[in-house]
DSSP file (Angstrom, degrees, kcal/mol; ACC not computed):
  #  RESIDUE AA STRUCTURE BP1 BP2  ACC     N-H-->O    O-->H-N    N-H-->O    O-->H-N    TCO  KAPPA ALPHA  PHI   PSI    X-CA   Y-CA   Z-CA
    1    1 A X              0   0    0      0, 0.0     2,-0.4     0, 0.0     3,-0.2   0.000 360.0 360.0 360.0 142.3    5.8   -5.5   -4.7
    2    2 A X        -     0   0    0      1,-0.2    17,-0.8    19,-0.0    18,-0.3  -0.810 360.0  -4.8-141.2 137.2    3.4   -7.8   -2.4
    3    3 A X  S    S-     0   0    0     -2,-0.4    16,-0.9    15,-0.2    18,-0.2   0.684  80.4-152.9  13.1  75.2   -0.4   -7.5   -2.5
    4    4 A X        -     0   0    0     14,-0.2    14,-0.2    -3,-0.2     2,-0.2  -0.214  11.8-132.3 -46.2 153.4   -0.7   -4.2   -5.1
    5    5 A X        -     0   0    0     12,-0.3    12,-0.5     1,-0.1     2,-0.1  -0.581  46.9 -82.3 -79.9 157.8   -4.2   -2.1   -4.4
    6    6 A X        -     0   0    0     -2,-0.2    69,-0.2     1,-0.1    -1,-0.1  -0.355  68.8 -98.6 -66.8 141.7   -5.8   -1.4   -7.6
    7    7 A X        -     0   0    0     -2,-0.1     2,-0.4     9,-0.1     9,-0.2  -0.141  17.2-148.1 -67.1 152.6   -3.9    1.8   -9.1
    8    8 A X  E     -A   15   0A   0      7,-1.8     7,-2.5    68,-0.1     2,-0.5  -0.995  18.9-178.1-109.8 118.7   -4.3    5.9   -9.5
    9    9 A X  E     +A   14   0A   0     -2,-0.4     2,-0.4     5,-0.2     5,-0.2  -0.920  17.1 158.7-118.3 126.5   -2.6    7.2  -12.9
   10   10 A X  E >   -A   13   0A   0      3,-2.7     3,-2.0    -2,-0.5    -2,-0.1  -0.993  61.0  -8.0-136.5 134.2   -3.2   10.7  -12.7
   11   11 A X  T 3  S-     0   0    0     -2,-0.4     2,-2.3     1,-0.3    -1,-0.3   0.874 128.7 -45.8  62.6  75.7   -0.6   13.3  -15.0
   12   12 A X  T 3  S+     0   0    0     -3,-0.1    41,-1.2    41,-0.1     2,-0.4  -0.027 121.6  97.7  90.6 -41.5    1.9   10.8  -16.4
   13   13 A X  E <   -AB  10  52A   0     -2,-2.3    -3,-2.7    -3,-2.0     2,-0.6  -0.690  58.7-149.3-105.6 137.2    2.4    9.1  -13.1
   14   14 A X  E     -AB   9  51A   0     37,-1.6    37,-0.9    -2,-0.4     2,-0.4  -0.877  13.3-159.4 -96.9 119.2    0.9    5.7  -11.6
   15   15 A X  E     +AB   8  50A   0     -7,-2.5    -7,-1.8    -2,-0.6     2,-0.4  -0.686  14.9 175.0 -85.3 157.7    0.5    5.7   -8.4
   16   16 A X  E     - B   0  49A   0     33,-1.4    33,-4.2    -2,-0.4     2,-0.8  -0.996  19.6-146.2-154.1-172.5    0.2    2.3   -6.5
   17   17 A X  E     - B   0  48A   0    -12,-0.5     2,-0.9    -2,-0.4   -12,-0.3  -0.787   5.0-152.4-123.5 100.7    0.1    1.1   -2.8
   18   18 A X  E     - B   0  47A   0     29,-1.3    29,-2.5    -2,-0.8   -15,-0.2  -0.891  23.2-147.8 -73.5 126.3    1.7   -2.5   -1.3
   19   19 A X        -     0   0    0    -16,-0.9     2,-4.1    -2,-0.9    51,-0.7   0.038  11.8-127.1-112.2  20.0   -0.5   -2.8    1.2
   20   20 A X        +     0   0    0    -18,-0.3    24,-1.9    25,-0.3    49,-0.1   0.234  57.7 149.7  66.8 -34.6    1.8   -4.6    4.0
   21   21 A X        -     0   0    0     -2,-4.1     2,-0.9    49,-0.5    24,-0.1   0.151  51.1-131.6 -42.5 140.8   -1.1   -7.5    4.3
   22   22 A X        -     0   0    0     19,-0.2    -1,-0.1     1,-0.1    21,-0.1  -0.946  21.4-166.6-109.5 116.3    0.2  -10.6    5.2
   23   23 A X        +     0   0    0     -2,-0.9     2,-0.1    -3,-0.1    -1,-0.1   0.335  40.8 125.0 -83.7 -14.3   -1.5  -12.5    2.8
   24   24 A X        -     0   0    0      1,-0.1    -2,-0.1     2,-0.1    14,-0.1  -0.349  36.4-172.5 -54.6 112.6   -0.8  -16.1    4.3
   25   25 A X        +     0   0    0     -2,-0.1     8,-1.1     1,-0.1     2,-0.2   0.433  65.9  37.1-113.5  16.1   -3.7  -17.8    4.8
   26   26 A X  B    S-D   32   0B   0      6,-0.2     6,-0.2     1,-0.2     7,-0.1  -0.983  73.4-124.2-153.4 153.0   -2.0  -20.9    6.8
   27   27 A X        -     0   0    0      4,-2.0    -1,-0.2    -2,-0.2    -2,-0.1   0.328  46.6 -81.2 -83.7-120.1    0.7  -21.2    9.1
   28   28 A X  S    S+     0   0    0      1,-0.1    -1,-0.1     3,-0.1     0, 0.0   0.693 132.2  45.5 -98.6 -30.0    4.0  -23.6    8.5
   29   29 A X  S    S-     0   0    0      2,-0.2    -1,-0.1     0, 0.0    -2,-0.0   0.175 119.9-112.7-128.9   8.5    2.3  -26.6    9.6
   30   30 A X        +     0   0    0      1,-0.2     2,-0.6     2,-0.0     3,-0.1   0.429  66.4 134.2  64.6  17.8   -0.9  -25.8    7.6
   31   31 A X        -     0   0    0      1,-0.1    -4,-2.0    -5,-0.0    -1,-0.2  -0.793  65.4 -94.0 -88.6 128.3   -3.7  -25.0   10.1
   32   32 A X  B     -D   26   0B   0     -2,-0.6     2,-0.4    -6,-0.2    -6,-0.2   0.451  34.4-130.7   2.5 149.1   -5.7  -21.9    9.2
   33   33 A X        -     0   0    0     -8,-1.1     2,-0.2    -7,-0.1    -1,-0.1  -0.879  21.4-133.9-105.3 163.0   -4.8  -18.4   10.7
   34   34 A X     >  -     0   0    0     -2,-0.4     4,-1.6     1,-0.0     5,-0.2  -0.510  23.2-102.6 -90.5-167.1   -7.4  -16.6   12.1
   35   35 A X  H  > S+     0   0    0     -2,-0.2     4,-1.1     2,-0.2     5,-0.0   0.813 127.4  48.8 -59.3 -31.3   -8.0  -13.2   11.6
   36   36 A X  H >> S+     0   0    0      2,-0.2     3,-3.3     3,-0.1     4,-0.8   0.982 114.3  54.2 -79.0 -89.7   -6.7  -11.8   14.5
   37   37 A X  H >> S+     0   0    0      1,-0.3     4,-2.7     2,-0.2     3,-2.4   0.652 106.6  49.8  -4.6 -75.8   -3.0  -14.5   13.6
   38   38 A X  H 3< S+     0   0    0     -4,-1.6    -1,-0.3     1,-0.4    -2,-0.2   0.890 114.2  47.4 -67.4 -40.2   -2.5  -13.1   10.2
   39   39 A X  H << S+     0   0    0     -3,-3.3    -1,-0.4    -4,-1.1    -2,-0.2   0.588 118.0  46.9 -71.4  -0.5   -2.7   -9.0   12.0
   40   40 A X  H X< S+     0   0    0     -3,-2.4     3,-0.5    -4,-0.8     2,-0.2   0.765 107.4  56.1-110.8 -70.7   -0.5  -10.2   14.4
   41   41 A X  T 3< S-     0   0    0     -4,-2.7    -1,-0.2     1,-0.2   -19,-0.2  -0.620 114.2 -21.5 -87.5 147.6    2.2  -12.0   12.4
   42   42 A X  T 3  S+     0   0    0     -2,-0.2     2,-0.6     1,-0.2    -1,-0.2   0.749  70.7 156.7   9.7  73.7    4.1  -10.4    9.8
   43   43 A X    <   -     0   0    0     -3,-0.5   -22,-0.2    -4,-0.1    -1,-0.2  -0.940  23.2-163.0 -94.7 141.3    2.3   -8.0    9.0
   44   44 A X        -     0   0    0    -24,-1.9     2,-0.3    -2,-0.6    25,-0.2   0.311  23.7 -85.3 -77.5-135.1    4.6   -5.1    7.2
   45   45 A X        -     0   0    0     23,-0.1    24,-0.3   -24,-0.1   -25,-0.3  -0.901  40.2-113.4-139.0 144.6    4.2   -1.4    6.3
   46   46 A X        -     0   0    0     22,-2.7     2,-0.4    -2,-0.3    20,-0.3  -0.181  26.8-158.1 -64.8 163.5    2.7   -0.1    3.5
   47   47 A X  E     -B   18   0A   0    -29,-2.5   -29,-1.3    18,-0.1     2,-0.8  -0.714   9.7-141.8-157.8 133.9    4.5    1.6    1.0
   48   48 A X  E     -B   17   0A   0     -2,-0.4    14,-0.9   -31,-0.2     2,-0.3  -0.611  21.9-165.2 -71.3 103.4    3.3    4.1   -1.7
   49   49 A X  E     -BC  16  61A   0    -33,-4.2   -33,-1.4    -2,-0.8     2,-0.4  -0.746   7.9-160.8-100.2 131.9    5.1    3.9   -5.3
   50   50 A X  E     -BC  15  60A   0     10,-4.2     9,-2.1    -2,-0.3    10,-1.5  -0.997  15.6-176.5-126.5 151.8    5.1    6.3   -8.4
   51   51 A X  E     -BC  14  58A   0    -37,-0.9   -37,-1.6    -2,-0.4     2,-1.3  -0.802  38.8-103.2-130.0 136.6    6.0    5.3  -11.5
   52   52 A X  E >>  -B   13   0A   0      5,-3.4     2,-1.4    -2,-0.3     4,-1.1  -0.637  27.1-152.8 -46.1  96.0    6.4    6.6  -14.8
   53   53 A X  T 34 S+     0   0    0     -2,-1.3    -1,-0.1   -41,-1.2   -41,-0.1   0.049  97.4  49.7 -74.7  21.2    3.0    5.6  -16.7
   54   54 A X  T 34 S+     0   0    0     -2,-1.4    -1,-0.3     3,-0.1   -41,-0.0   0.383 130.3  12.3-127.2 -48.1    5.3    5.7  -20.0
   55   55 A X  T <4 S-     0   0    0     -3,-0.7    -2,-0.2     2,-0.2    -4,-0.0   0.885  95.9-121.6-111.2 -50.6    8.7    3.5  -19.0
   56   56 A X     <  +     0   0    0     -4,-1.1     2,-0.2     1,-0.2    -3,-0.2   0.392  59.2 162.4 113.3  -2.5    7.1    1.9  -15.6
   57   57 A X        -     0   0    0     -5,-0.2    -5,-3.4     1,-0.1    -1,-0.2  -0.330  48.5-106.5  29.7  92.7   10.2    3.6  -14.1
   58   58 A X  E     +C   51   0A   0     -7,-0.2    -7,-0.2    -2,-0.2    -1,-0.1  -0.311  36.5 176.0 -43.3 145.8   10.2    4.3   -9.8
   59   59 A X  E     -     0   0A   0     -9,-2.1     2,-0.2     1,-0.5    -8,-0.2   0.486  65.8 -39.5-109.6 -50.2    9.6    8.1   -9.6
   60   60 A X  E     -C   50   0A   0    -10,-1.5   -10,-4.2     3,-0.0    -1,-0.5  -0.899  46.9-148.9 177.8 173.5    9.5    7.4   -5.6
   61   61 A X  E     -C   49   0A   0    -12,-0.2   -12,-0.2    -2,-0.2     3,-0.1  -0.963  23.1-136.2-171.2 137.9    8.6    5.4   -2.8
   62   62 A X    >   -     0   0    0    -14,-0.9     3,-2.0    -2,-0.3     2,-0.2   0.715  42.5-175.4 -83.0 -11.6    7.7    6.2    0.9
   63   63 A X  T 3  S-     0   0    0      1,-0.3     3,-0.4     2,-0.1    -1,-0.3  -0.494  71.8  -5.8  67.3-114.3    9.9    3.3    1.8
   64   64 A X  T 3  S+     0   0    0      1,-0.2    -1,-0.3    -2,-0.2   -17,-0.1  -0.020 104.5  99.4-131.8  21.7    9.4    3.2    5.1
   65   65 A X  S <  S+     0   0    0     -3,-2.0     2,-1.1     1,-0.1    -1,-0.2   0.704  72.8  73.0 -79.8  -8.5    7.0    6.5    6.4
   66   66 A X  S    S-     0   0    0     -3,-0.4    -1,-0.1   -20,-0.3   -20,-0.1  -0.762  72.8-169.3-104.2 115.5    3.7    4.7    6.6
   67   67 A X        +     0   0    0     -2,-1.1     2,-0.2   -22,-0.2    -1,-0.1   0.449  61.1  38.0 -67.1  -3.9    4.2    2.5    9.9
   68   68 A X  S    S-     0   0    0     22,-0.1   -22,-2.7   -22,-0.0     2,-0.2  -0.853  86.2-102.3-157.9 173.2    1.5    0.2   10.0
   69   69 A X        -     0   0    0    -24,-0.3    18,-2.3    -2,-0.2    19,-0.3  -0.552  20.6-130.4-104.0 162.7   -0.5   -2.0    6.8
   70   70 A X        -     0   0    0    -51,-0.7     2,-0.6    16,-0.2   -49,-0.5  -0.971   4.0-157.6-135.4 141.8   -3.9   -1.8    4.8
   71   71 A X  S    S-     0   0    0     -2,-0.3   -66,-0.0     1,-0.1   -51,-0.0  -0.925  77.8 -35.3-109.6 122.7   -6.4   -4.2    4.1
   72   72 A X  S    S+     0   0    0     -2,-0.6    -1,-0.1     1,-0.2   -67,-0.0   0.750  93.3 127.4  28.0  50.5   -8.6   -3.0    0.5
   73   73 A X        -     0   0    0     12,-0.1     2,-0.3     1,-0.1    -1,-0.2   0.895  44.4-174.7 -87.5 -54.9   -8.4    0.7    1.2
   74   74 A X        -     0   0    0     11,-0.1    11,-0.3     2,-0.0     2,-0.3  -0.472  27.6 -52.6  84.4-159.6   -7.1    1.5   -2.0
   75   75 A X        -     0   0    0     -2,-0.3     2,-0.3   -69,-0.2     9,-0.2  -0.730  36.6-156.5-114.9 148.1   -5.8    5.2   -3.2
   76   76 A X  E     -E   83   0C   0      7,-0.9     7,-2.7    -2,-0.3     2,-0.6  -0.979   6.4-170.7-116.6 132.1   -7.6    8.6   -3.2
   77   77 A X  E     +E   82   0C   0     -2,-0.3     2,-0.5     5,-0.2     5,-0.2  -0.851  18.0 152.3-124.6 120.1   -6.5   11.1   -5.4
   78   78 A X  E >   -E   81   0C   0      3,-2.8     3,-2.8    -2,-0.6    -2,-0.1  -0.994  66.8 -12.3-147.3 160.3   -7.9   14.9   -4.9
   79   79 A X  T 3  S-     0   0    0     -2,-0.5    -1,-0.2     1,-0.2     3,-0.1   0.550 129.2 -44.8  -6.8  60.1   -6.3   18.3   -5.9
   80   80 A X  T 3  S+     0   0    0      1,-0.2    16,-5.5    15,-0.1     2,-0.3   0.300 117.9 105.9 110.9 -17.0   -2.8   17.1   -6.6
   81   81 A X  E <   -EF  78  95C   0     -3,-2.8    -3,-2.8    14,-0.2     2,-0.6  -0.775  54.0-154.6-116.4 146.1   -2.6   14.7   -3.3
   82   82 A X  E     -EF  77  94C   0     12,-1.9    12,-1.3    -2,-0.3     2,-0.3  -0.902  16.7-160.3-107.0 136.9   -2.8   11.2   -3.1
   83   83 A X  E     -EF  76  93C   0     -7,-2.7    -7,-0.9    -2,-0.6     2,-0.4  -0.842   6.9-168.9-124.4 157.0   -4.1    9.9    0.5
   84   84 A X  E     - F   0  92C   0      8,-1.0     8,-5.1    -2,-0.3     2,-0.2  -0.809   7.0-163.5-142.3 146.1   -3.7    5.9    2.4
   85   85 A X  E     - F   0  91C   0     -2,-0.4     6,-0.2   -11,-0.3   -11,-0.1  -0.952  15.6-162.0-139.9 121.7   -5.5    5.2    5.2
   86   86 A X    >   -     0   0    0      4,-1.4     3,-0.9    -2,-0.2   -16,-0.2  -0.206  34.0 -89.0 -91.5-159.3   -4.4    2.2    7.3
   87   87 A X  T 3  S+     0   0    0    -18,-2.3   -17,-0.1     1,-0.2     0, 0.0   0.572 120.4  52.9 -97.1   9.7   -5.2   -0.2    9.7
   88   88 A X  T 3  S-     0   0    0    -19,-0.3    -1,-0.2     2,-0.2   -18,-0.0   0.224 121.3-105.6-113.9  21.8   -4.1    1.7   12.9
   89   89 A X  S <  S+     0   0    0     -3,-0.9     2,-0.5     1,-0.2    -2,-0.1   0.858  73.3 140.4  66.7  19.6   -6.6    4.7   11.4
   90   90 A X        -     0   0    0      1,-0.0    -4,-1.4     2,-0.0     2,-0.3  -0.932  43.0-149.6-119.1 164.2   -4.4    6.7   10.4
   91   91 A X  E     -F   85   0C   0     -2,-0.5     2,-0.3    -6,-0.2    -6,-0.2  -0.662  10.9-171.5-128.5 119.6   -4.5    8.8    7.2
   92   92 A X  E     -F   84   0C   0     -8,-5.1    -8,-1.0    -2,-0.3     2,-0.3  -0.710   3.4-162.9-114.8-175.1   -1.5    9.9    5.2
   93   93 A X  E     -F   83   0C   0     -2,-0.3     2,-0.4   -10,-0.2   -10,-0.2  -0.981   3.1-171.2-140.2 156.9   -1.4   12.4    2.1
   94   94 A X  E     -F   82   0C   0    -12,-1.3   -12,-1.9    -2,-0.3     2,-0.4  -0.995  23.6-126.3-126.5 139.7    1.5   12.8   -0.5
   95   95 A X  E     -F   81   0C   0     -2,-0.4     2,-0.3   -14,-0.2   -14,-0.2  -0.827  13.8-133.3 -89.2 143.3    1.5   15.4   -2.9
   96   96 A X        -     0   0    0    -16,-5.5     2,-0.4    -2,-0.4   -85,-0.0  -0.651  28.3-118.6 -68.3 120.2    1.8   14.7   -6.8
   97   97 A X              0   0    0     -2,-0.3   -17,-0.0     1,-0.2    -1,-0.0  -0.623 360.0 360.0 -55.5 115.7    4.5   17.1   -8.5
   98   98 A X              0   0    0     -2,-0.4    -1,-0.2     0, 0.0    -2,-0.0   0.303 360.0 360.0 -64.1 360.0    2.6   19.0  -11.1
């Protein structure tokens, strides 16, 4: 998993969030990126994981539905649904199995 957000453990399950960031803070040849560089190159997709909070055990993974990456959004968790917001503004929700 590459550059966790801080975790939700809500009913058994931990959710956490890879945030896609390309975390590189120099290129090959060791000059600085700027900000703009690092959103521009390799950036990934996020992807949302739940775990068994007992064995640490994948539950699921959105693998490859969230299209675009998050810089220190973190997790919301409210009635049952867990929500990511990225950096092209848009907002996803998952629901947690009861």
């Amino acid at each position: 998993m590459s550059a966790p957000e801080p975790v939700v453990v809500a009913n058994g399950v931990v959710s956490v969030l890879s945030n896609g960031e390309n975390v590189r803070q120099a290129r090959d040849d060791g000059t600085l990126m700027t900000s703009t560089d690092r959103i521009i190159t390799k950036t990934g997709n996020a992807v949302l994981y739940a775990l068994d909070a007992a064995t640490g055990k994948e539950l699921w993974s959105s693998g490859d539905l969230i299209v675009s990456w998050t810089h220190l959004s973190g997790l919301a968790l409210s009635y049952g649904r867990i929500y990511v917001t990225v950096f092209d503004s848009r907002v996803y929700s998952f629901g947690l199995k009861e």
